[in-house]
C-alpha positions as CSV (number, residue, x, y, z in Angstrom):
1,X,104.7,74.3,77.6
2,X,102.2,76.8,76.7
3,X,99.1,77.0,75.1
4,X,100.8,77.7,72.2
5,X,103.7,75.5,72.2
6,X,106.3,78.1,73.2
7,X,108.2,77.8,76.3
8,X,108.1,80.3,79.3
9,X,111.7,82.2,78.8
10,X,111.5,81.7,74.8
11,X,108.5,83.0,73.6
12,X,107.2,81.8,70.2
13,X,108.1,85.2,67.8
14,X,109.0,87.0,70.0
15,X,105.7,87.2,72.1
16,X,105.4,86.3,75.8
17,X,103.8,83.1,76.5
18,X,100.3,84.0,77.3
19,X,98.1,81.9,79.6
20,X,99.1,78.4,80.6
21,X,97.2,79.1,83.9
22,X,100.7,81.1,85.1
23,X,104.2,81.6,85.3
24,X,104.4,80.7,88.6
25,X,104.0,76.4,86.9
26,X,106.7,77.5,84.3
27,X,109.5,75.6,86.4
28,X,107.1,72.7,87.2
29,X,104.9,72.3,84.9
30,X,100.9,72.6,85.2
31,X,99.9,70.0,87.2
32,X,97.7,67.0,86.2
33,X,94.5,66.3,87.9
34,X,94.4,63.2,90.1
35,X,92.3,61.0,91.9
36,X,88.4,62.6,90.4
37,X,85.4,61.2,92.3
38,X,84.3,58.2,91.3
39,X,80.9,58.1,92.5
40,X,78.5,59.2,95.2
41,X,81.1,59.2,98.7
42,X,80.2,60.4,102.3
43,X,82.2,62.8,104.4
44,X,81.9,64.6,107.7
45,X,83.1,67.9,105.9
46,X,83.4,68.4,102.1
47,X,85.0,71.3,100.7
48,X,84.4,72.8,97.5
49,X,87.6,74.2,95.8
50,X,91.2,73.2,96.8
51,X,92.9,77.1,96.6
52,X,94.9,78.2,99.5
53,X,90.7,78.9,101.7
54,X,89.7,75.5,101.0
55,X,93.0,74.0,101.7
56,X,93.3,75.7,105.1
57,X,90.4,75.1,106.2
58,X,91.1,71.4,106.0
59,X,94.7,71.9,107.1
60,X,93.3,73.4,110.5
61,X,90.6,70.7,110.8
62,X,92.7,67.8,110.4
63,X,94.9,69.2,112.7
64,X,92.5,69.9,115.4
65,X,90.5,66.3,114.7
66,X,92.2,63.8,112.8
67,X,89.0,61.8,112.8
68,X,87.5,63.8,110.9
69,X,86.6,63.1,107.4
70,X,87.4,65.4,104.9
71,X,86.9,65.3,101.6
72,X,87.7,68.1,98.9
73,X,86.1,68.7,95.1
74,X,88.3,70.7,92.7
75,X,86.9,71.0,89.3
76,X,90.7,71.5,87.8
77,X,93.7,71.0,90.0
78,X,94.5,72.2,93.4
79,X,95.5,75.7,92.3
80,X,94.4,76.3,89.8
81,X,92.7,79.5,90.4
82,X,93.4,82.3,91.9
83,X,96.3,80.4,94.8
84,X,98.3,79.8,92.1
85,X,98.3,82.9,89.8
86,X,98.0,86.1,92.3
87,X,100.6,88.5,92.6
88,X,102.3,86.8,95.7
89,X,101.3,89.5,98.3
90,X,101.6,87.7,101.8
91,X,99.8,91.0,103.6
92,X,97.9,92.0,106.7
93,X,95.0,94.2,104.7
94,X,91.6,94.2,105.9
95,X,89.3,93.2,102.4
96,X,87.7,96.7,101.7
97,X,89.1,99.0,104.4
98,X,88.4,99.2,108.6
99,X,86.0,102.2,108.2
100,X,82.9,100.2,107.5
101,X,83.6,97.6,110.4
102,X,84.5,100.4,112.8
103,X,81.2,101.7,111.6
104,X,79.4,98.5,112.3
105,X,81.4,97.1,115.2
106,X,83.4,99.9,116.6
107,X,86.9,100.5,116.4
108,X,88.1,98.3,119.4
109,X,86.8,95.1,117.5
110,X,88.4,96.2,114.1
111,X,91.8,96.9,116.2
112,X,91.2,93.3,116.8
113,X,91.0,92.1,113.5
114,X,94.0,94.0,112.4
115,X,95.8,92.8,115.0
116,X,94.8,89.2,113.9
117,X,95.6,90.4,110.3
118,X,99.4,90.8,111.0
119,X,99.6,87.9,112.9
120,X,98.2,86.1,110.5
121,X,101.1,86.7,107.9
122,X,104.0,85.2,110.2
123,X,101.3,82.1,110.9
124,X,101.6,81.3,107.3
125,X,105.2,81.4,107.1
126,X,105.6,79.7,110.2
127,X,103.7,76.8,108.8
128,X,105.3,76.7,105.7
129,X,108.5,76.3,107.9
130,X,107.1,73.4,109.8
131,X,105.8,71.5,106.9
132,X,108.7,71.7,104.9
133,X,107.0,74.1,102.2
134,X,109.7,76.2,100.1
135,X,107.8,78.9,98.6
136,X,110.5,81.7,98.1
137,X,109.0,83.3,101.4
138,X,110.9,86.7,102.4
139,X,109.8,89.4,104.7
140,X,110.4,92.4,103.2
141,X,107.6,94.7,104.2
142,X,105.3,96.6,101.7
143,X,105.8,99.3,100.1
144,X,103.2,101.8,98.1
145,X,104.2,104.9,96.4
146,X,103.0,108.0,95.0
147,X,104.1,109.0,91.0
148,X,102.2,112.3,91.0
149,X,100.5,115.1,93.3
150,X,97.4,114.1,93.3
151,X,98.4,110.5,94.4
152,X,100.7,111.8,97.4
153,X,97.8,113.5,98.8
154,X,96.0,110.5,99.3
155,X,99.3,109.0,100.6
156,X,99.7,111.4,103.4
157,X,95.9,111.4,104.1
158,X,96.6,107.4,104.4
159,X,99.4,107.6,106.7
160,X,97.8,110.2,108.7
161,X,94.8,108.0,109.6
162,X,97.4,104.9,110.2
163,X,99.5,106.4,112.7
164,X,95.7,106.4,114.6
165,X,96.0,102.5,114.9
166,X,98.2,100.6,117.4
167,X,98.9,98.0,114.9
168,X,99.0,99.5,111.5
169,X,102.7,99.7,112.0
170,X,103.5,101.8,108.8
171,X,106.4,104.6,108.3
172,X,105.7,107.6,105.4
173,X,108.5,108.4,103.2
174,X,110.0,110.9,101.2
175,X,111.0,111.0,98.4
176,X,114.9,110.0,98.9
177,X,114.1,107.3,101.5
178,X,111.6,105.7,99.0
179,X,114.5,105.9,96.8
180,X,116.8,104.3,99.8
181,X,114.7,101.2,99.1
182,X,113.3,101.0,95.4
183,X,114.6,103.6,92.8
184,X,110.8,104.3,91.1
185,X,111.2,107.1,88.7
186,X,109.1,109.8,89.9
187,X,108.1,108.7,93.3
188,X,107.4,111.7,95.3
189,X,107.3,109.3,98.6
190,X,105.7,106.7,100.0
191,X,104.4,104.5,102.9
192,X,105.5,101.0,104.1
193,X,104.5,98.6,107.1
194,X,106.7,95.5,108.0
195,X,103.5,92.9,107.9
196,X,103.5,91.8,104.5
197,X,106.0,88.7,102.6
198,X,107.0,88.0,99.1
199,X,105.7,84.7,98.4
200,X,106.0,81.8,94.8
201,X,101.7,81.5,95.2
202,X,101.7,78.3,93.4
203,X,104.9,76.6,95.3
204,X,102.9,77.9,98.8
205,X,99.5,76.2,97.5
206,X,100.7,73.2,96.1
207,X,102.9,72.3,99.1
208,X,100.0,73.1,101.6
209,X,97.9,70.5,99.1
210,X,100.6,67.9,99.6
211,X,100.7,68.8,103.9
212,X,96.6,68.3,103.9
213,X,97.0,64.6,101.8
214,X,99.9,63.8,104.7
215,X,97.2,64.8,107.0
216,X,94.6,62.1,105.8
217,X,92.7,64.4,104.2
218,X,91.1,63.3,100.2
219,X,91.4,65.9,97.3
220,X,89.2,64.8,94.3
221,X,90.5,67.2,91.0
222,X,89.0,67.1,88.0
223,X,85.4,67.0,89.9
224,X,83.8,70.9,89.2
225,X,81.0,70.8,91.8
226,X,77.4,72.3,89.7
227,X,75.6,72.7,93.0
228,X,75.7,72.9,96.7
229,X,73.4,72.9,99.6
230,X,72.6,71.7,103.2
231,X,74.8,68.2,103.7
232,X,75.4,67.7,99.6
233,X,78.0,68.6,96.9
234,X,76.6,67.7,93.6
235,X,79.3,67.4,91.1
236,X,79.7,66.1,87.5
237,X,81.3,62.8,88.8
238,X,78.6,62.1,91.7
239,X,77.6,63.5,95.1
240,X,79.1,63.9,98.5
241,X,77.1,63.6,101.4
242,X,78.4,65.8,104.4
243,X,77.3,67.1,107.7
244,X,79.4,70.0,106.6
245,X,79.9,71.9,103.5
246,X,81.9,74.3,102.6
247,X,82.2,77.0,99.9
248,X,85.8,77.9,99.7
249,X,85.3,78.8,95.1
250,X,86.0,82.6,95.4
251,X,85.8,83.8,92.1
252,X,84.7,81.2,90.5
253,X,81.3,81.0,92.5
254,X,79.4,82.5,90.0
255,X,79.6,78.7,88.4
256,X,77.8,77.4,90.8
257,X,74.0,77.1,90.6
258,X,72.3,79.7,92.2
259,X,75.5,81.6,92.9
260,X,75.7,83.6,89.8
261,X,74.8,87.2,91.5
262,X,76.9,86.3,94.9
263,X,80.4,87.4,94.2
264,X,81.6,89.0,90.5
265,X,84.5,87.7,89.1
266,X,87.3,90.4,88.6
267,X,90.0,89.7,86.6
268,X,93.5,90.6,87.2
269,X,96.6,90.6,84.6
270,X,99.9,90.1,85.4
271,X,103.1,89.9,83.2
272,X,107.1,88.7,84.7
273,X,109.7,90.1,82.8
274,X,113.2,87.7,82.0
275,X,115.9,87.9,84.6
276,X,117.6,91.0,85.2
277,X,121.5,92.1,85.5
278,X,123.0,92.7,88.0
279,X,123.7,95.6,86.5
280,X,119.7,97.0,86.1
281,X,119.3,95.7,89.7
282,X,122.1,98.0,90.9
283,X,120.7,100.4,89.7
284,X,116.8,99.8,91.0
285,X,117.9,98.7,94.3
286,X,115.3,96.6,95.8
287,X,117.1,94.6,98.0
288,X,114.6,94.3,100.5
289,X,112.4,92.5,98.4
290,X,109.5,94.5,99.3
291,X,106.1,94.0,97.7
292,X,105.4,97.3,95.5
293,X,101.8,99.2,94.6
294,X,100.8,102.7,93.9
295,X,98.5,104.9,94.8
296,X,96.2,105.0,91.6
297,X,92.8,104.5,91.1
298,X,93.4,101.2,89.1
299,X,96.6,100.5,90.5
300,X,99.8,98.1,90.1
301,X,101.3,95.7,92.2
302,X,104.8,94.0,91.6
303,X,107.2,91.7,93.5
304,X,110.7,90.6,92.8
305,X,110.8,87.3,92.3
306,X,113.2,84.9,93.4
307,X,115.1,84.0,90.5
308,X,115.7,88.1,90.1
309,X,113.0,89.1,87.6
310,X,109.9,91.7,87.8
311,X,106.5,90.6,88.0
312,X,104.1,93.5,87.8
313,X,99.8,93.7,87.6
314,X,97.0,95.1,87.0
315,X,93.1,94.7,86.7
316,X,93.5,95.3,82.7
317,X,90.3,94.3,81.2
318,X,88.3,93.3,84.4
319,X,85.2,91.6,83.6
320,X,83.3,89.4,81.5
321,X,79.8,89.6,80.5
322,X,77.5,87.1,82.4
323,X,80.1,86.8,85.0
324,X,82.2,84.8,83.1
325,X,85.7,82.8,84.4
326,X,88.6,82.1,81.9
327,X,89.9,79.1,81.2
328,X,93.7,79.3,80.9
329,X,94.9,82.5,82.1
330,X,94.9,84.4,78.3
331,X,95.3,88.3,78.6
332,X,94.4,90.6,76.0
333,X,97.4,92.0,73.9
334,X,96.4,95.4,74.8
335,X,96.9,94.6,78.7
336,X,100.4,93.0,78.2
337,X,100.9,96.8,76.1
338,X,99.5,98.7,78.9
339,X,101.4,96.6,81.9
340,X,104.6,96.9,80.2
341,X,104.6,100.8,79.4
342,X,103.6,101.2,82.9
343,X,107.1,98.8,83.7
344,X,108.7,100.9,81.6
345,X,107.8,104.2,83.4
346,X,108.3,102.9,86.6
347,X,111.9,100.8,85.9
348,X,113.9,102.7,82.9
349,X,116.2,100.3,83.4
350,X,114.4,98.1,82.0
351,X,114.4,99.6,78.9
352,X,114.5,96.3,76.2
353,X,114.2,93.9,78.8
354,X,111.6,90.5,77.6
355,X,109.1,89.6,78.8
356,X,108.7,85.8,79.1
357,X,105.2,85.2,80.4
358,X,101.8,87.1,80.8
359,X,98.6,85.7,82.6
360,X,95.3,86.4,84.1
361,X,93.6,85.6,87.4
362,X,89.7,85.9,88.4
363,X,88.9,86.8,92.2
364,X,85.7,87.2,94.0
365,X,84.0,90.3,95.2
366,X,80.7,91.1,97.1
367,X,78.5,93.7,96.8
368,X,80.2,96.1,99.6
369,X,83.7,94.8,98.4
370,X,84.5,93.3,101.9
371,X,85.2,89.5,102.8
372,X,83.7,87.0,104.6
373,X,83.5,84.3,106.6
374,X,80.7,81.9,107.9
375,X,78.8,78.9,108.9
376,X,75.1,78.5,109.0
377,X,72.9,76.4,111.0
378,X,72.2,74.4,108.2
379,X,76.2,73.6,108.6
380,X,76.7,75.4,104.7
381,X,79.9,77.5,105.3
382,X,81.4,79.5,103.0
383,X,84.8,82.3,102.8
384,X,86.1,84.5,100.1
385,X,85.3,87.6,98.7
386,X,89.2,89.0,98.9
387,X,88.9,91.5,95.9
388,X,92.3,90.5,95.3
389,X,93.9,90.7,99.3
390,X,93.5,86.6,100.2
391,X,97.2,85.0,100.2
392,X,96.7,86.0,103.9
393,X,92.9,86.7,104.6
394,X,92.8,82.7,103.2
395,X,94.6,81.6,106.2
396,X,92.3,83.6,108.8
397,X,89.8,82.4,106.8
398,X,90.7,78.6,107.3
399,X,91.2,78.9,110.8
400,X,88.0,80.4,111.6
401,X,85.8,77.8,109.7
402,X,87.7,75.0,111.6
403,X,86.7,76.7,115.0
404,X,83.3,77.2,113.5
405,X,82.7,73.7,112.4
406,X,84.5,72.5,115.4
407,X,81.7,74.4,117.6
408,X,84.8,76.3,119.0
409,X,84.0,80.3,120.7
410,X,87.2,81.8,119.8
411,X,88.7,85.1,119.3
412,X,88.6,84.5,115.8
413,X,84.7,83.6,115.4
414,X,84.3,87.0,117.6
415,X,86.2,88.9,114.8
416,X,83.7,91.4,112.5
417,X,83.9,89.9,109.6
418,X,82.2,86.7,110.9
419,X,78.7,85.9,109.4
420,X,78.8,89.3,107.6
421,X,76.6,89.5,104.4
422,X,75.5,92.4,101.8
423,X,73.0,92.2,98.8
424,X,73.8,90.5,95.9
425,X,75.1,92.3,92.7
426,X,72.8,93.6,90.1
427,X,71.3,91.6,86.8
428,X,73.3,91.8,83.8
429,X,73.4,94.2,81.5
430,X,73.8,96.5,84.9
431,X,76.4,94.6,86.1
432,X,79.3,94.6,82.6
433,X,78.0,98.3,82.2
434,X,78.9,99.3,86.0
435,X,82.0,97.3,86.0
436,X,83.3,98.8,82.5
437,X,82.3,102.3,83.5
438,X,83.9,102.3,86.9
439,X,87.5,101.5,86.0
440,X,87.0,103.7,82.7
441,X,86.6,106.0,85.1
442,X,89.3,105.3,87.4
443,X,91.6,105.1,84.3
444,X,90.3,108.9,83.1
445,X,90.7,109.8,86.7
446,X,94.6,108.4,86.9
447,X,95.3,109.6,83.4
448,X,94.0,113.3,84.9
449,X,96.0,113.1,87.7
450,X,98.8,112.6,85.7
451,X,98.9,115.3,83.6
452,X,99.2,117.2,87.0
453,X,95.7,117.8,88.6
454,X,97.1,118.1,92.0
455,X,94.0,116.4,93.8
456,X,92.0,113.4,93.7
457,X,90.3,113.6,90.9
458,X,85.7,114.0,91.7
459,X,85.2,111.2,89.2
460,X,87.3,108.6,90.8
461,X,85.5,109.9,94.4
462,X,81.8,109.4,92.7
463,X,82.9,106.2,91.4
464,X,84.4,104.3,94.9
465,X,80.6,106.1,96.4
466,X,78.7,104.4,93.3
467,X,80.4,101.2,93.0
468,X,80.2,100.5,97.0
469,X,83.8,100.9,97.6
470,X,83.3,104.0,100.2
């Protein structure tokens, strides 16, 4: 049920049901916490936040030691943030791009990375797989188009510096043969690589919970951790002592004491439409289940789901004053409004379809809008910072920390994204007015290049150099 009593699929008057963390718990229900600390507890590791980096990270050290002891804190349920309400992207992206690690590290370490990147997705499938974890996991590729001029510029530009990589893997399109695979009305092309999955996030996260309980390893929910620091976890139910700890809380760091300026919470809408026909899916096509995005400024992505509906996303309104989280999920009415028109363009067939269910997300990003992974001296660790790109990066992530904590030199802890760290955002009011006036401007700058300005438009340029993005 949601928030407001109406069921996902029958919307009280006539309204999607809004919140109720996301749609992706509509067939289950939203789980209830279990098992909160009782008390002060000891650990060899402890892990803050039980999404898909926390749980990884103790999936890959319980694997490689089972005497370990692990504990995890979750202050709701073991996903309930971002793991269970993203848009279901299982892709190879490198958080923020490869130009400012080839800058820093040279291109033959970021060839590296990417390589590990694409590897990365089949690893998570092929543990699913092993553990028995049904998560409506198909291998369809991704594809990104281009609706207007200005936007196919920057497509070719893109697939002109990705056929300069070994391992990007990608194919540009024209028009027809984006057409071959999703009708999109007024695609003018598009690019696609093979590295990428359609995934159910919240079946993925909550069976990976279940494989790191089987594994020995103790989740306490309904515990939010207030503070953390060298070999403690101070929570609202008592403290674990560890000779590791581990920030695995992406965007809901900012909760944390001391944290607030580390990472800002974005938030991300999405809404799922009811089942189609088979008659509107004849005509769309997408029977290769790719994962979809554009080429705008502020743009969509969109999957189709499993039980043959259209789940579609955007950054809507993206931040809260003071670096606030959500609690539920709510979106705005406006950013259903704006994400369906923008289903509408794309899918006229569509045209009267429902929509049963419309949520928000909040994900982490740094300064230079580029994950991270680490583990000081002090044995503090800490991942995240995906800006929206972790249903893969998560696993990496989790990996690495295990080798790190395990004292292990490994390909991954050589990788450039180890250790890295950037200045922490600016005080509020700087930081709501740079965040509101960026994607205003990417919005003016889309809405431009709409009307037909056949190039990027300066604004949006000024805004990725101002914001950190470039």
């Amino acid at each position: 049920m949601s928030a407001n009593g109406g069921a996902a699929g029958s919307p009280a008057n006539g309204l999607p049901v809004n919140g109720n963390v996301s749609f992706w718990y509509a067939g289950t229900g939203v789980p209830r916490p279990e098992n909160p600390l009782d008390g002060d507890t000891r650990a060899d590791v402890c892990i803050v936040g039980a999404g898909y980096t926390g749980l990884w990270t103790a999936y890959y050290l319980a694997k490689a030691d089972p005497s370990l002891r692990i504990t995890i804190v979750e202050a709701k349920f073991a996903g309930y943030g971002a793991s269970g309400r993203n848009g279901g992207w299982l892709t190879n992206s490198i958080t923020g791009g490869r130009d400012g690690y080839v800058r820093t590290h040279g291109r033959a370490a970021v060839e590296r990375f990417q390589d590990a990147m694409n590897r990365t997705v089949q690893e998570v499938i092929d543990v699913a797989a092993a553990e028995g974890i049904e998560a409506d996991i198909r291998k369809g590729g991704e594809l990104n188009v281009a609706t207007s001029a200005a936007q196919l510029q920057r497509l070719r530009a893109f697939a002109e510096d990705e056929a300069q990589w070994a391992s990007a893997g990608t194919e540009l399109l024209d028009a027809a043969q984006t057409r071959e695979r999703i009708t999109i009305a007024g695609a003018l092309g598009g690019i696609w690589h093979p590295h990428c999955a359609r995934i159910q996030p919240a079946k993925l996260v909550r069976g990976l919970a279940g494989a790191v309980k089987g594994l020995g390893v103790t989740i306490h929910e309904d515990t939010p951790a207030l503070e953390l620091g060298p070999g403690t976890v101070r929570t609202s139910r008592g403290t674990v002592h560890a000779r590791y700890v581990i920030r695995a809380t992406e965007g809901f760091t900012a909760g944390l004491a001391g944290q607030r300026r580390t990472w800002l919470p974005l938030n991300s809408s999405m809404i799922v439409t009811e089942p189609l026909s088979a008659a509107q899916w004849a005509e769309i096509g997408w029977a290769g289940a790719e994962t979809l995005g554009d080429m705008a400024h502020a743009y969509i992505y969109a999957q189709r789901t499993a039980d043959g509906r259209i789940a579609i996303g955007g950054r809507g309104d993206p931040y809260k004053f003071g670096s606030r989280t959500d609690a539920d999920g709510h979106t705005p009415e406006k950013t259903v409004r704006q994400l369906t028109d923008m289903l509408g363009r794309l899918f006229p067939a569509t045209e009267g379809l429902g929509i049963d269910h419309a949520w928000s997300g909040v994900l982490g990003v740094p300064r230079d809008w580029h994950a991270t992974v680490g583990l000081d001296d002090d044995g503090v660790g800490w991942a995240g910072g995906y800006v929206g790109t972790g249903v893969a990066t998560t696993n990496l992530a989790g990996r690495t920390l295990a080798d790190l904590v395990l004292g292990r030199s490994t390909e991954l802890t050589d990788l450039p994204w180890v250790g890295r760290r950037v200045r922490r955002w600016e005080v509020e009011p700087l930081r709501w007015l740079a965040v509101k006036s960026l994607y205003a401007t990417y919005n003016a700058a889309d809405r431009a290049e709409a009307a037909g300005r056949s190039s990027t438009h300066p604004l949006a340029t000024a805004a990725d150099l101002i914001s950190g993005k470039a």
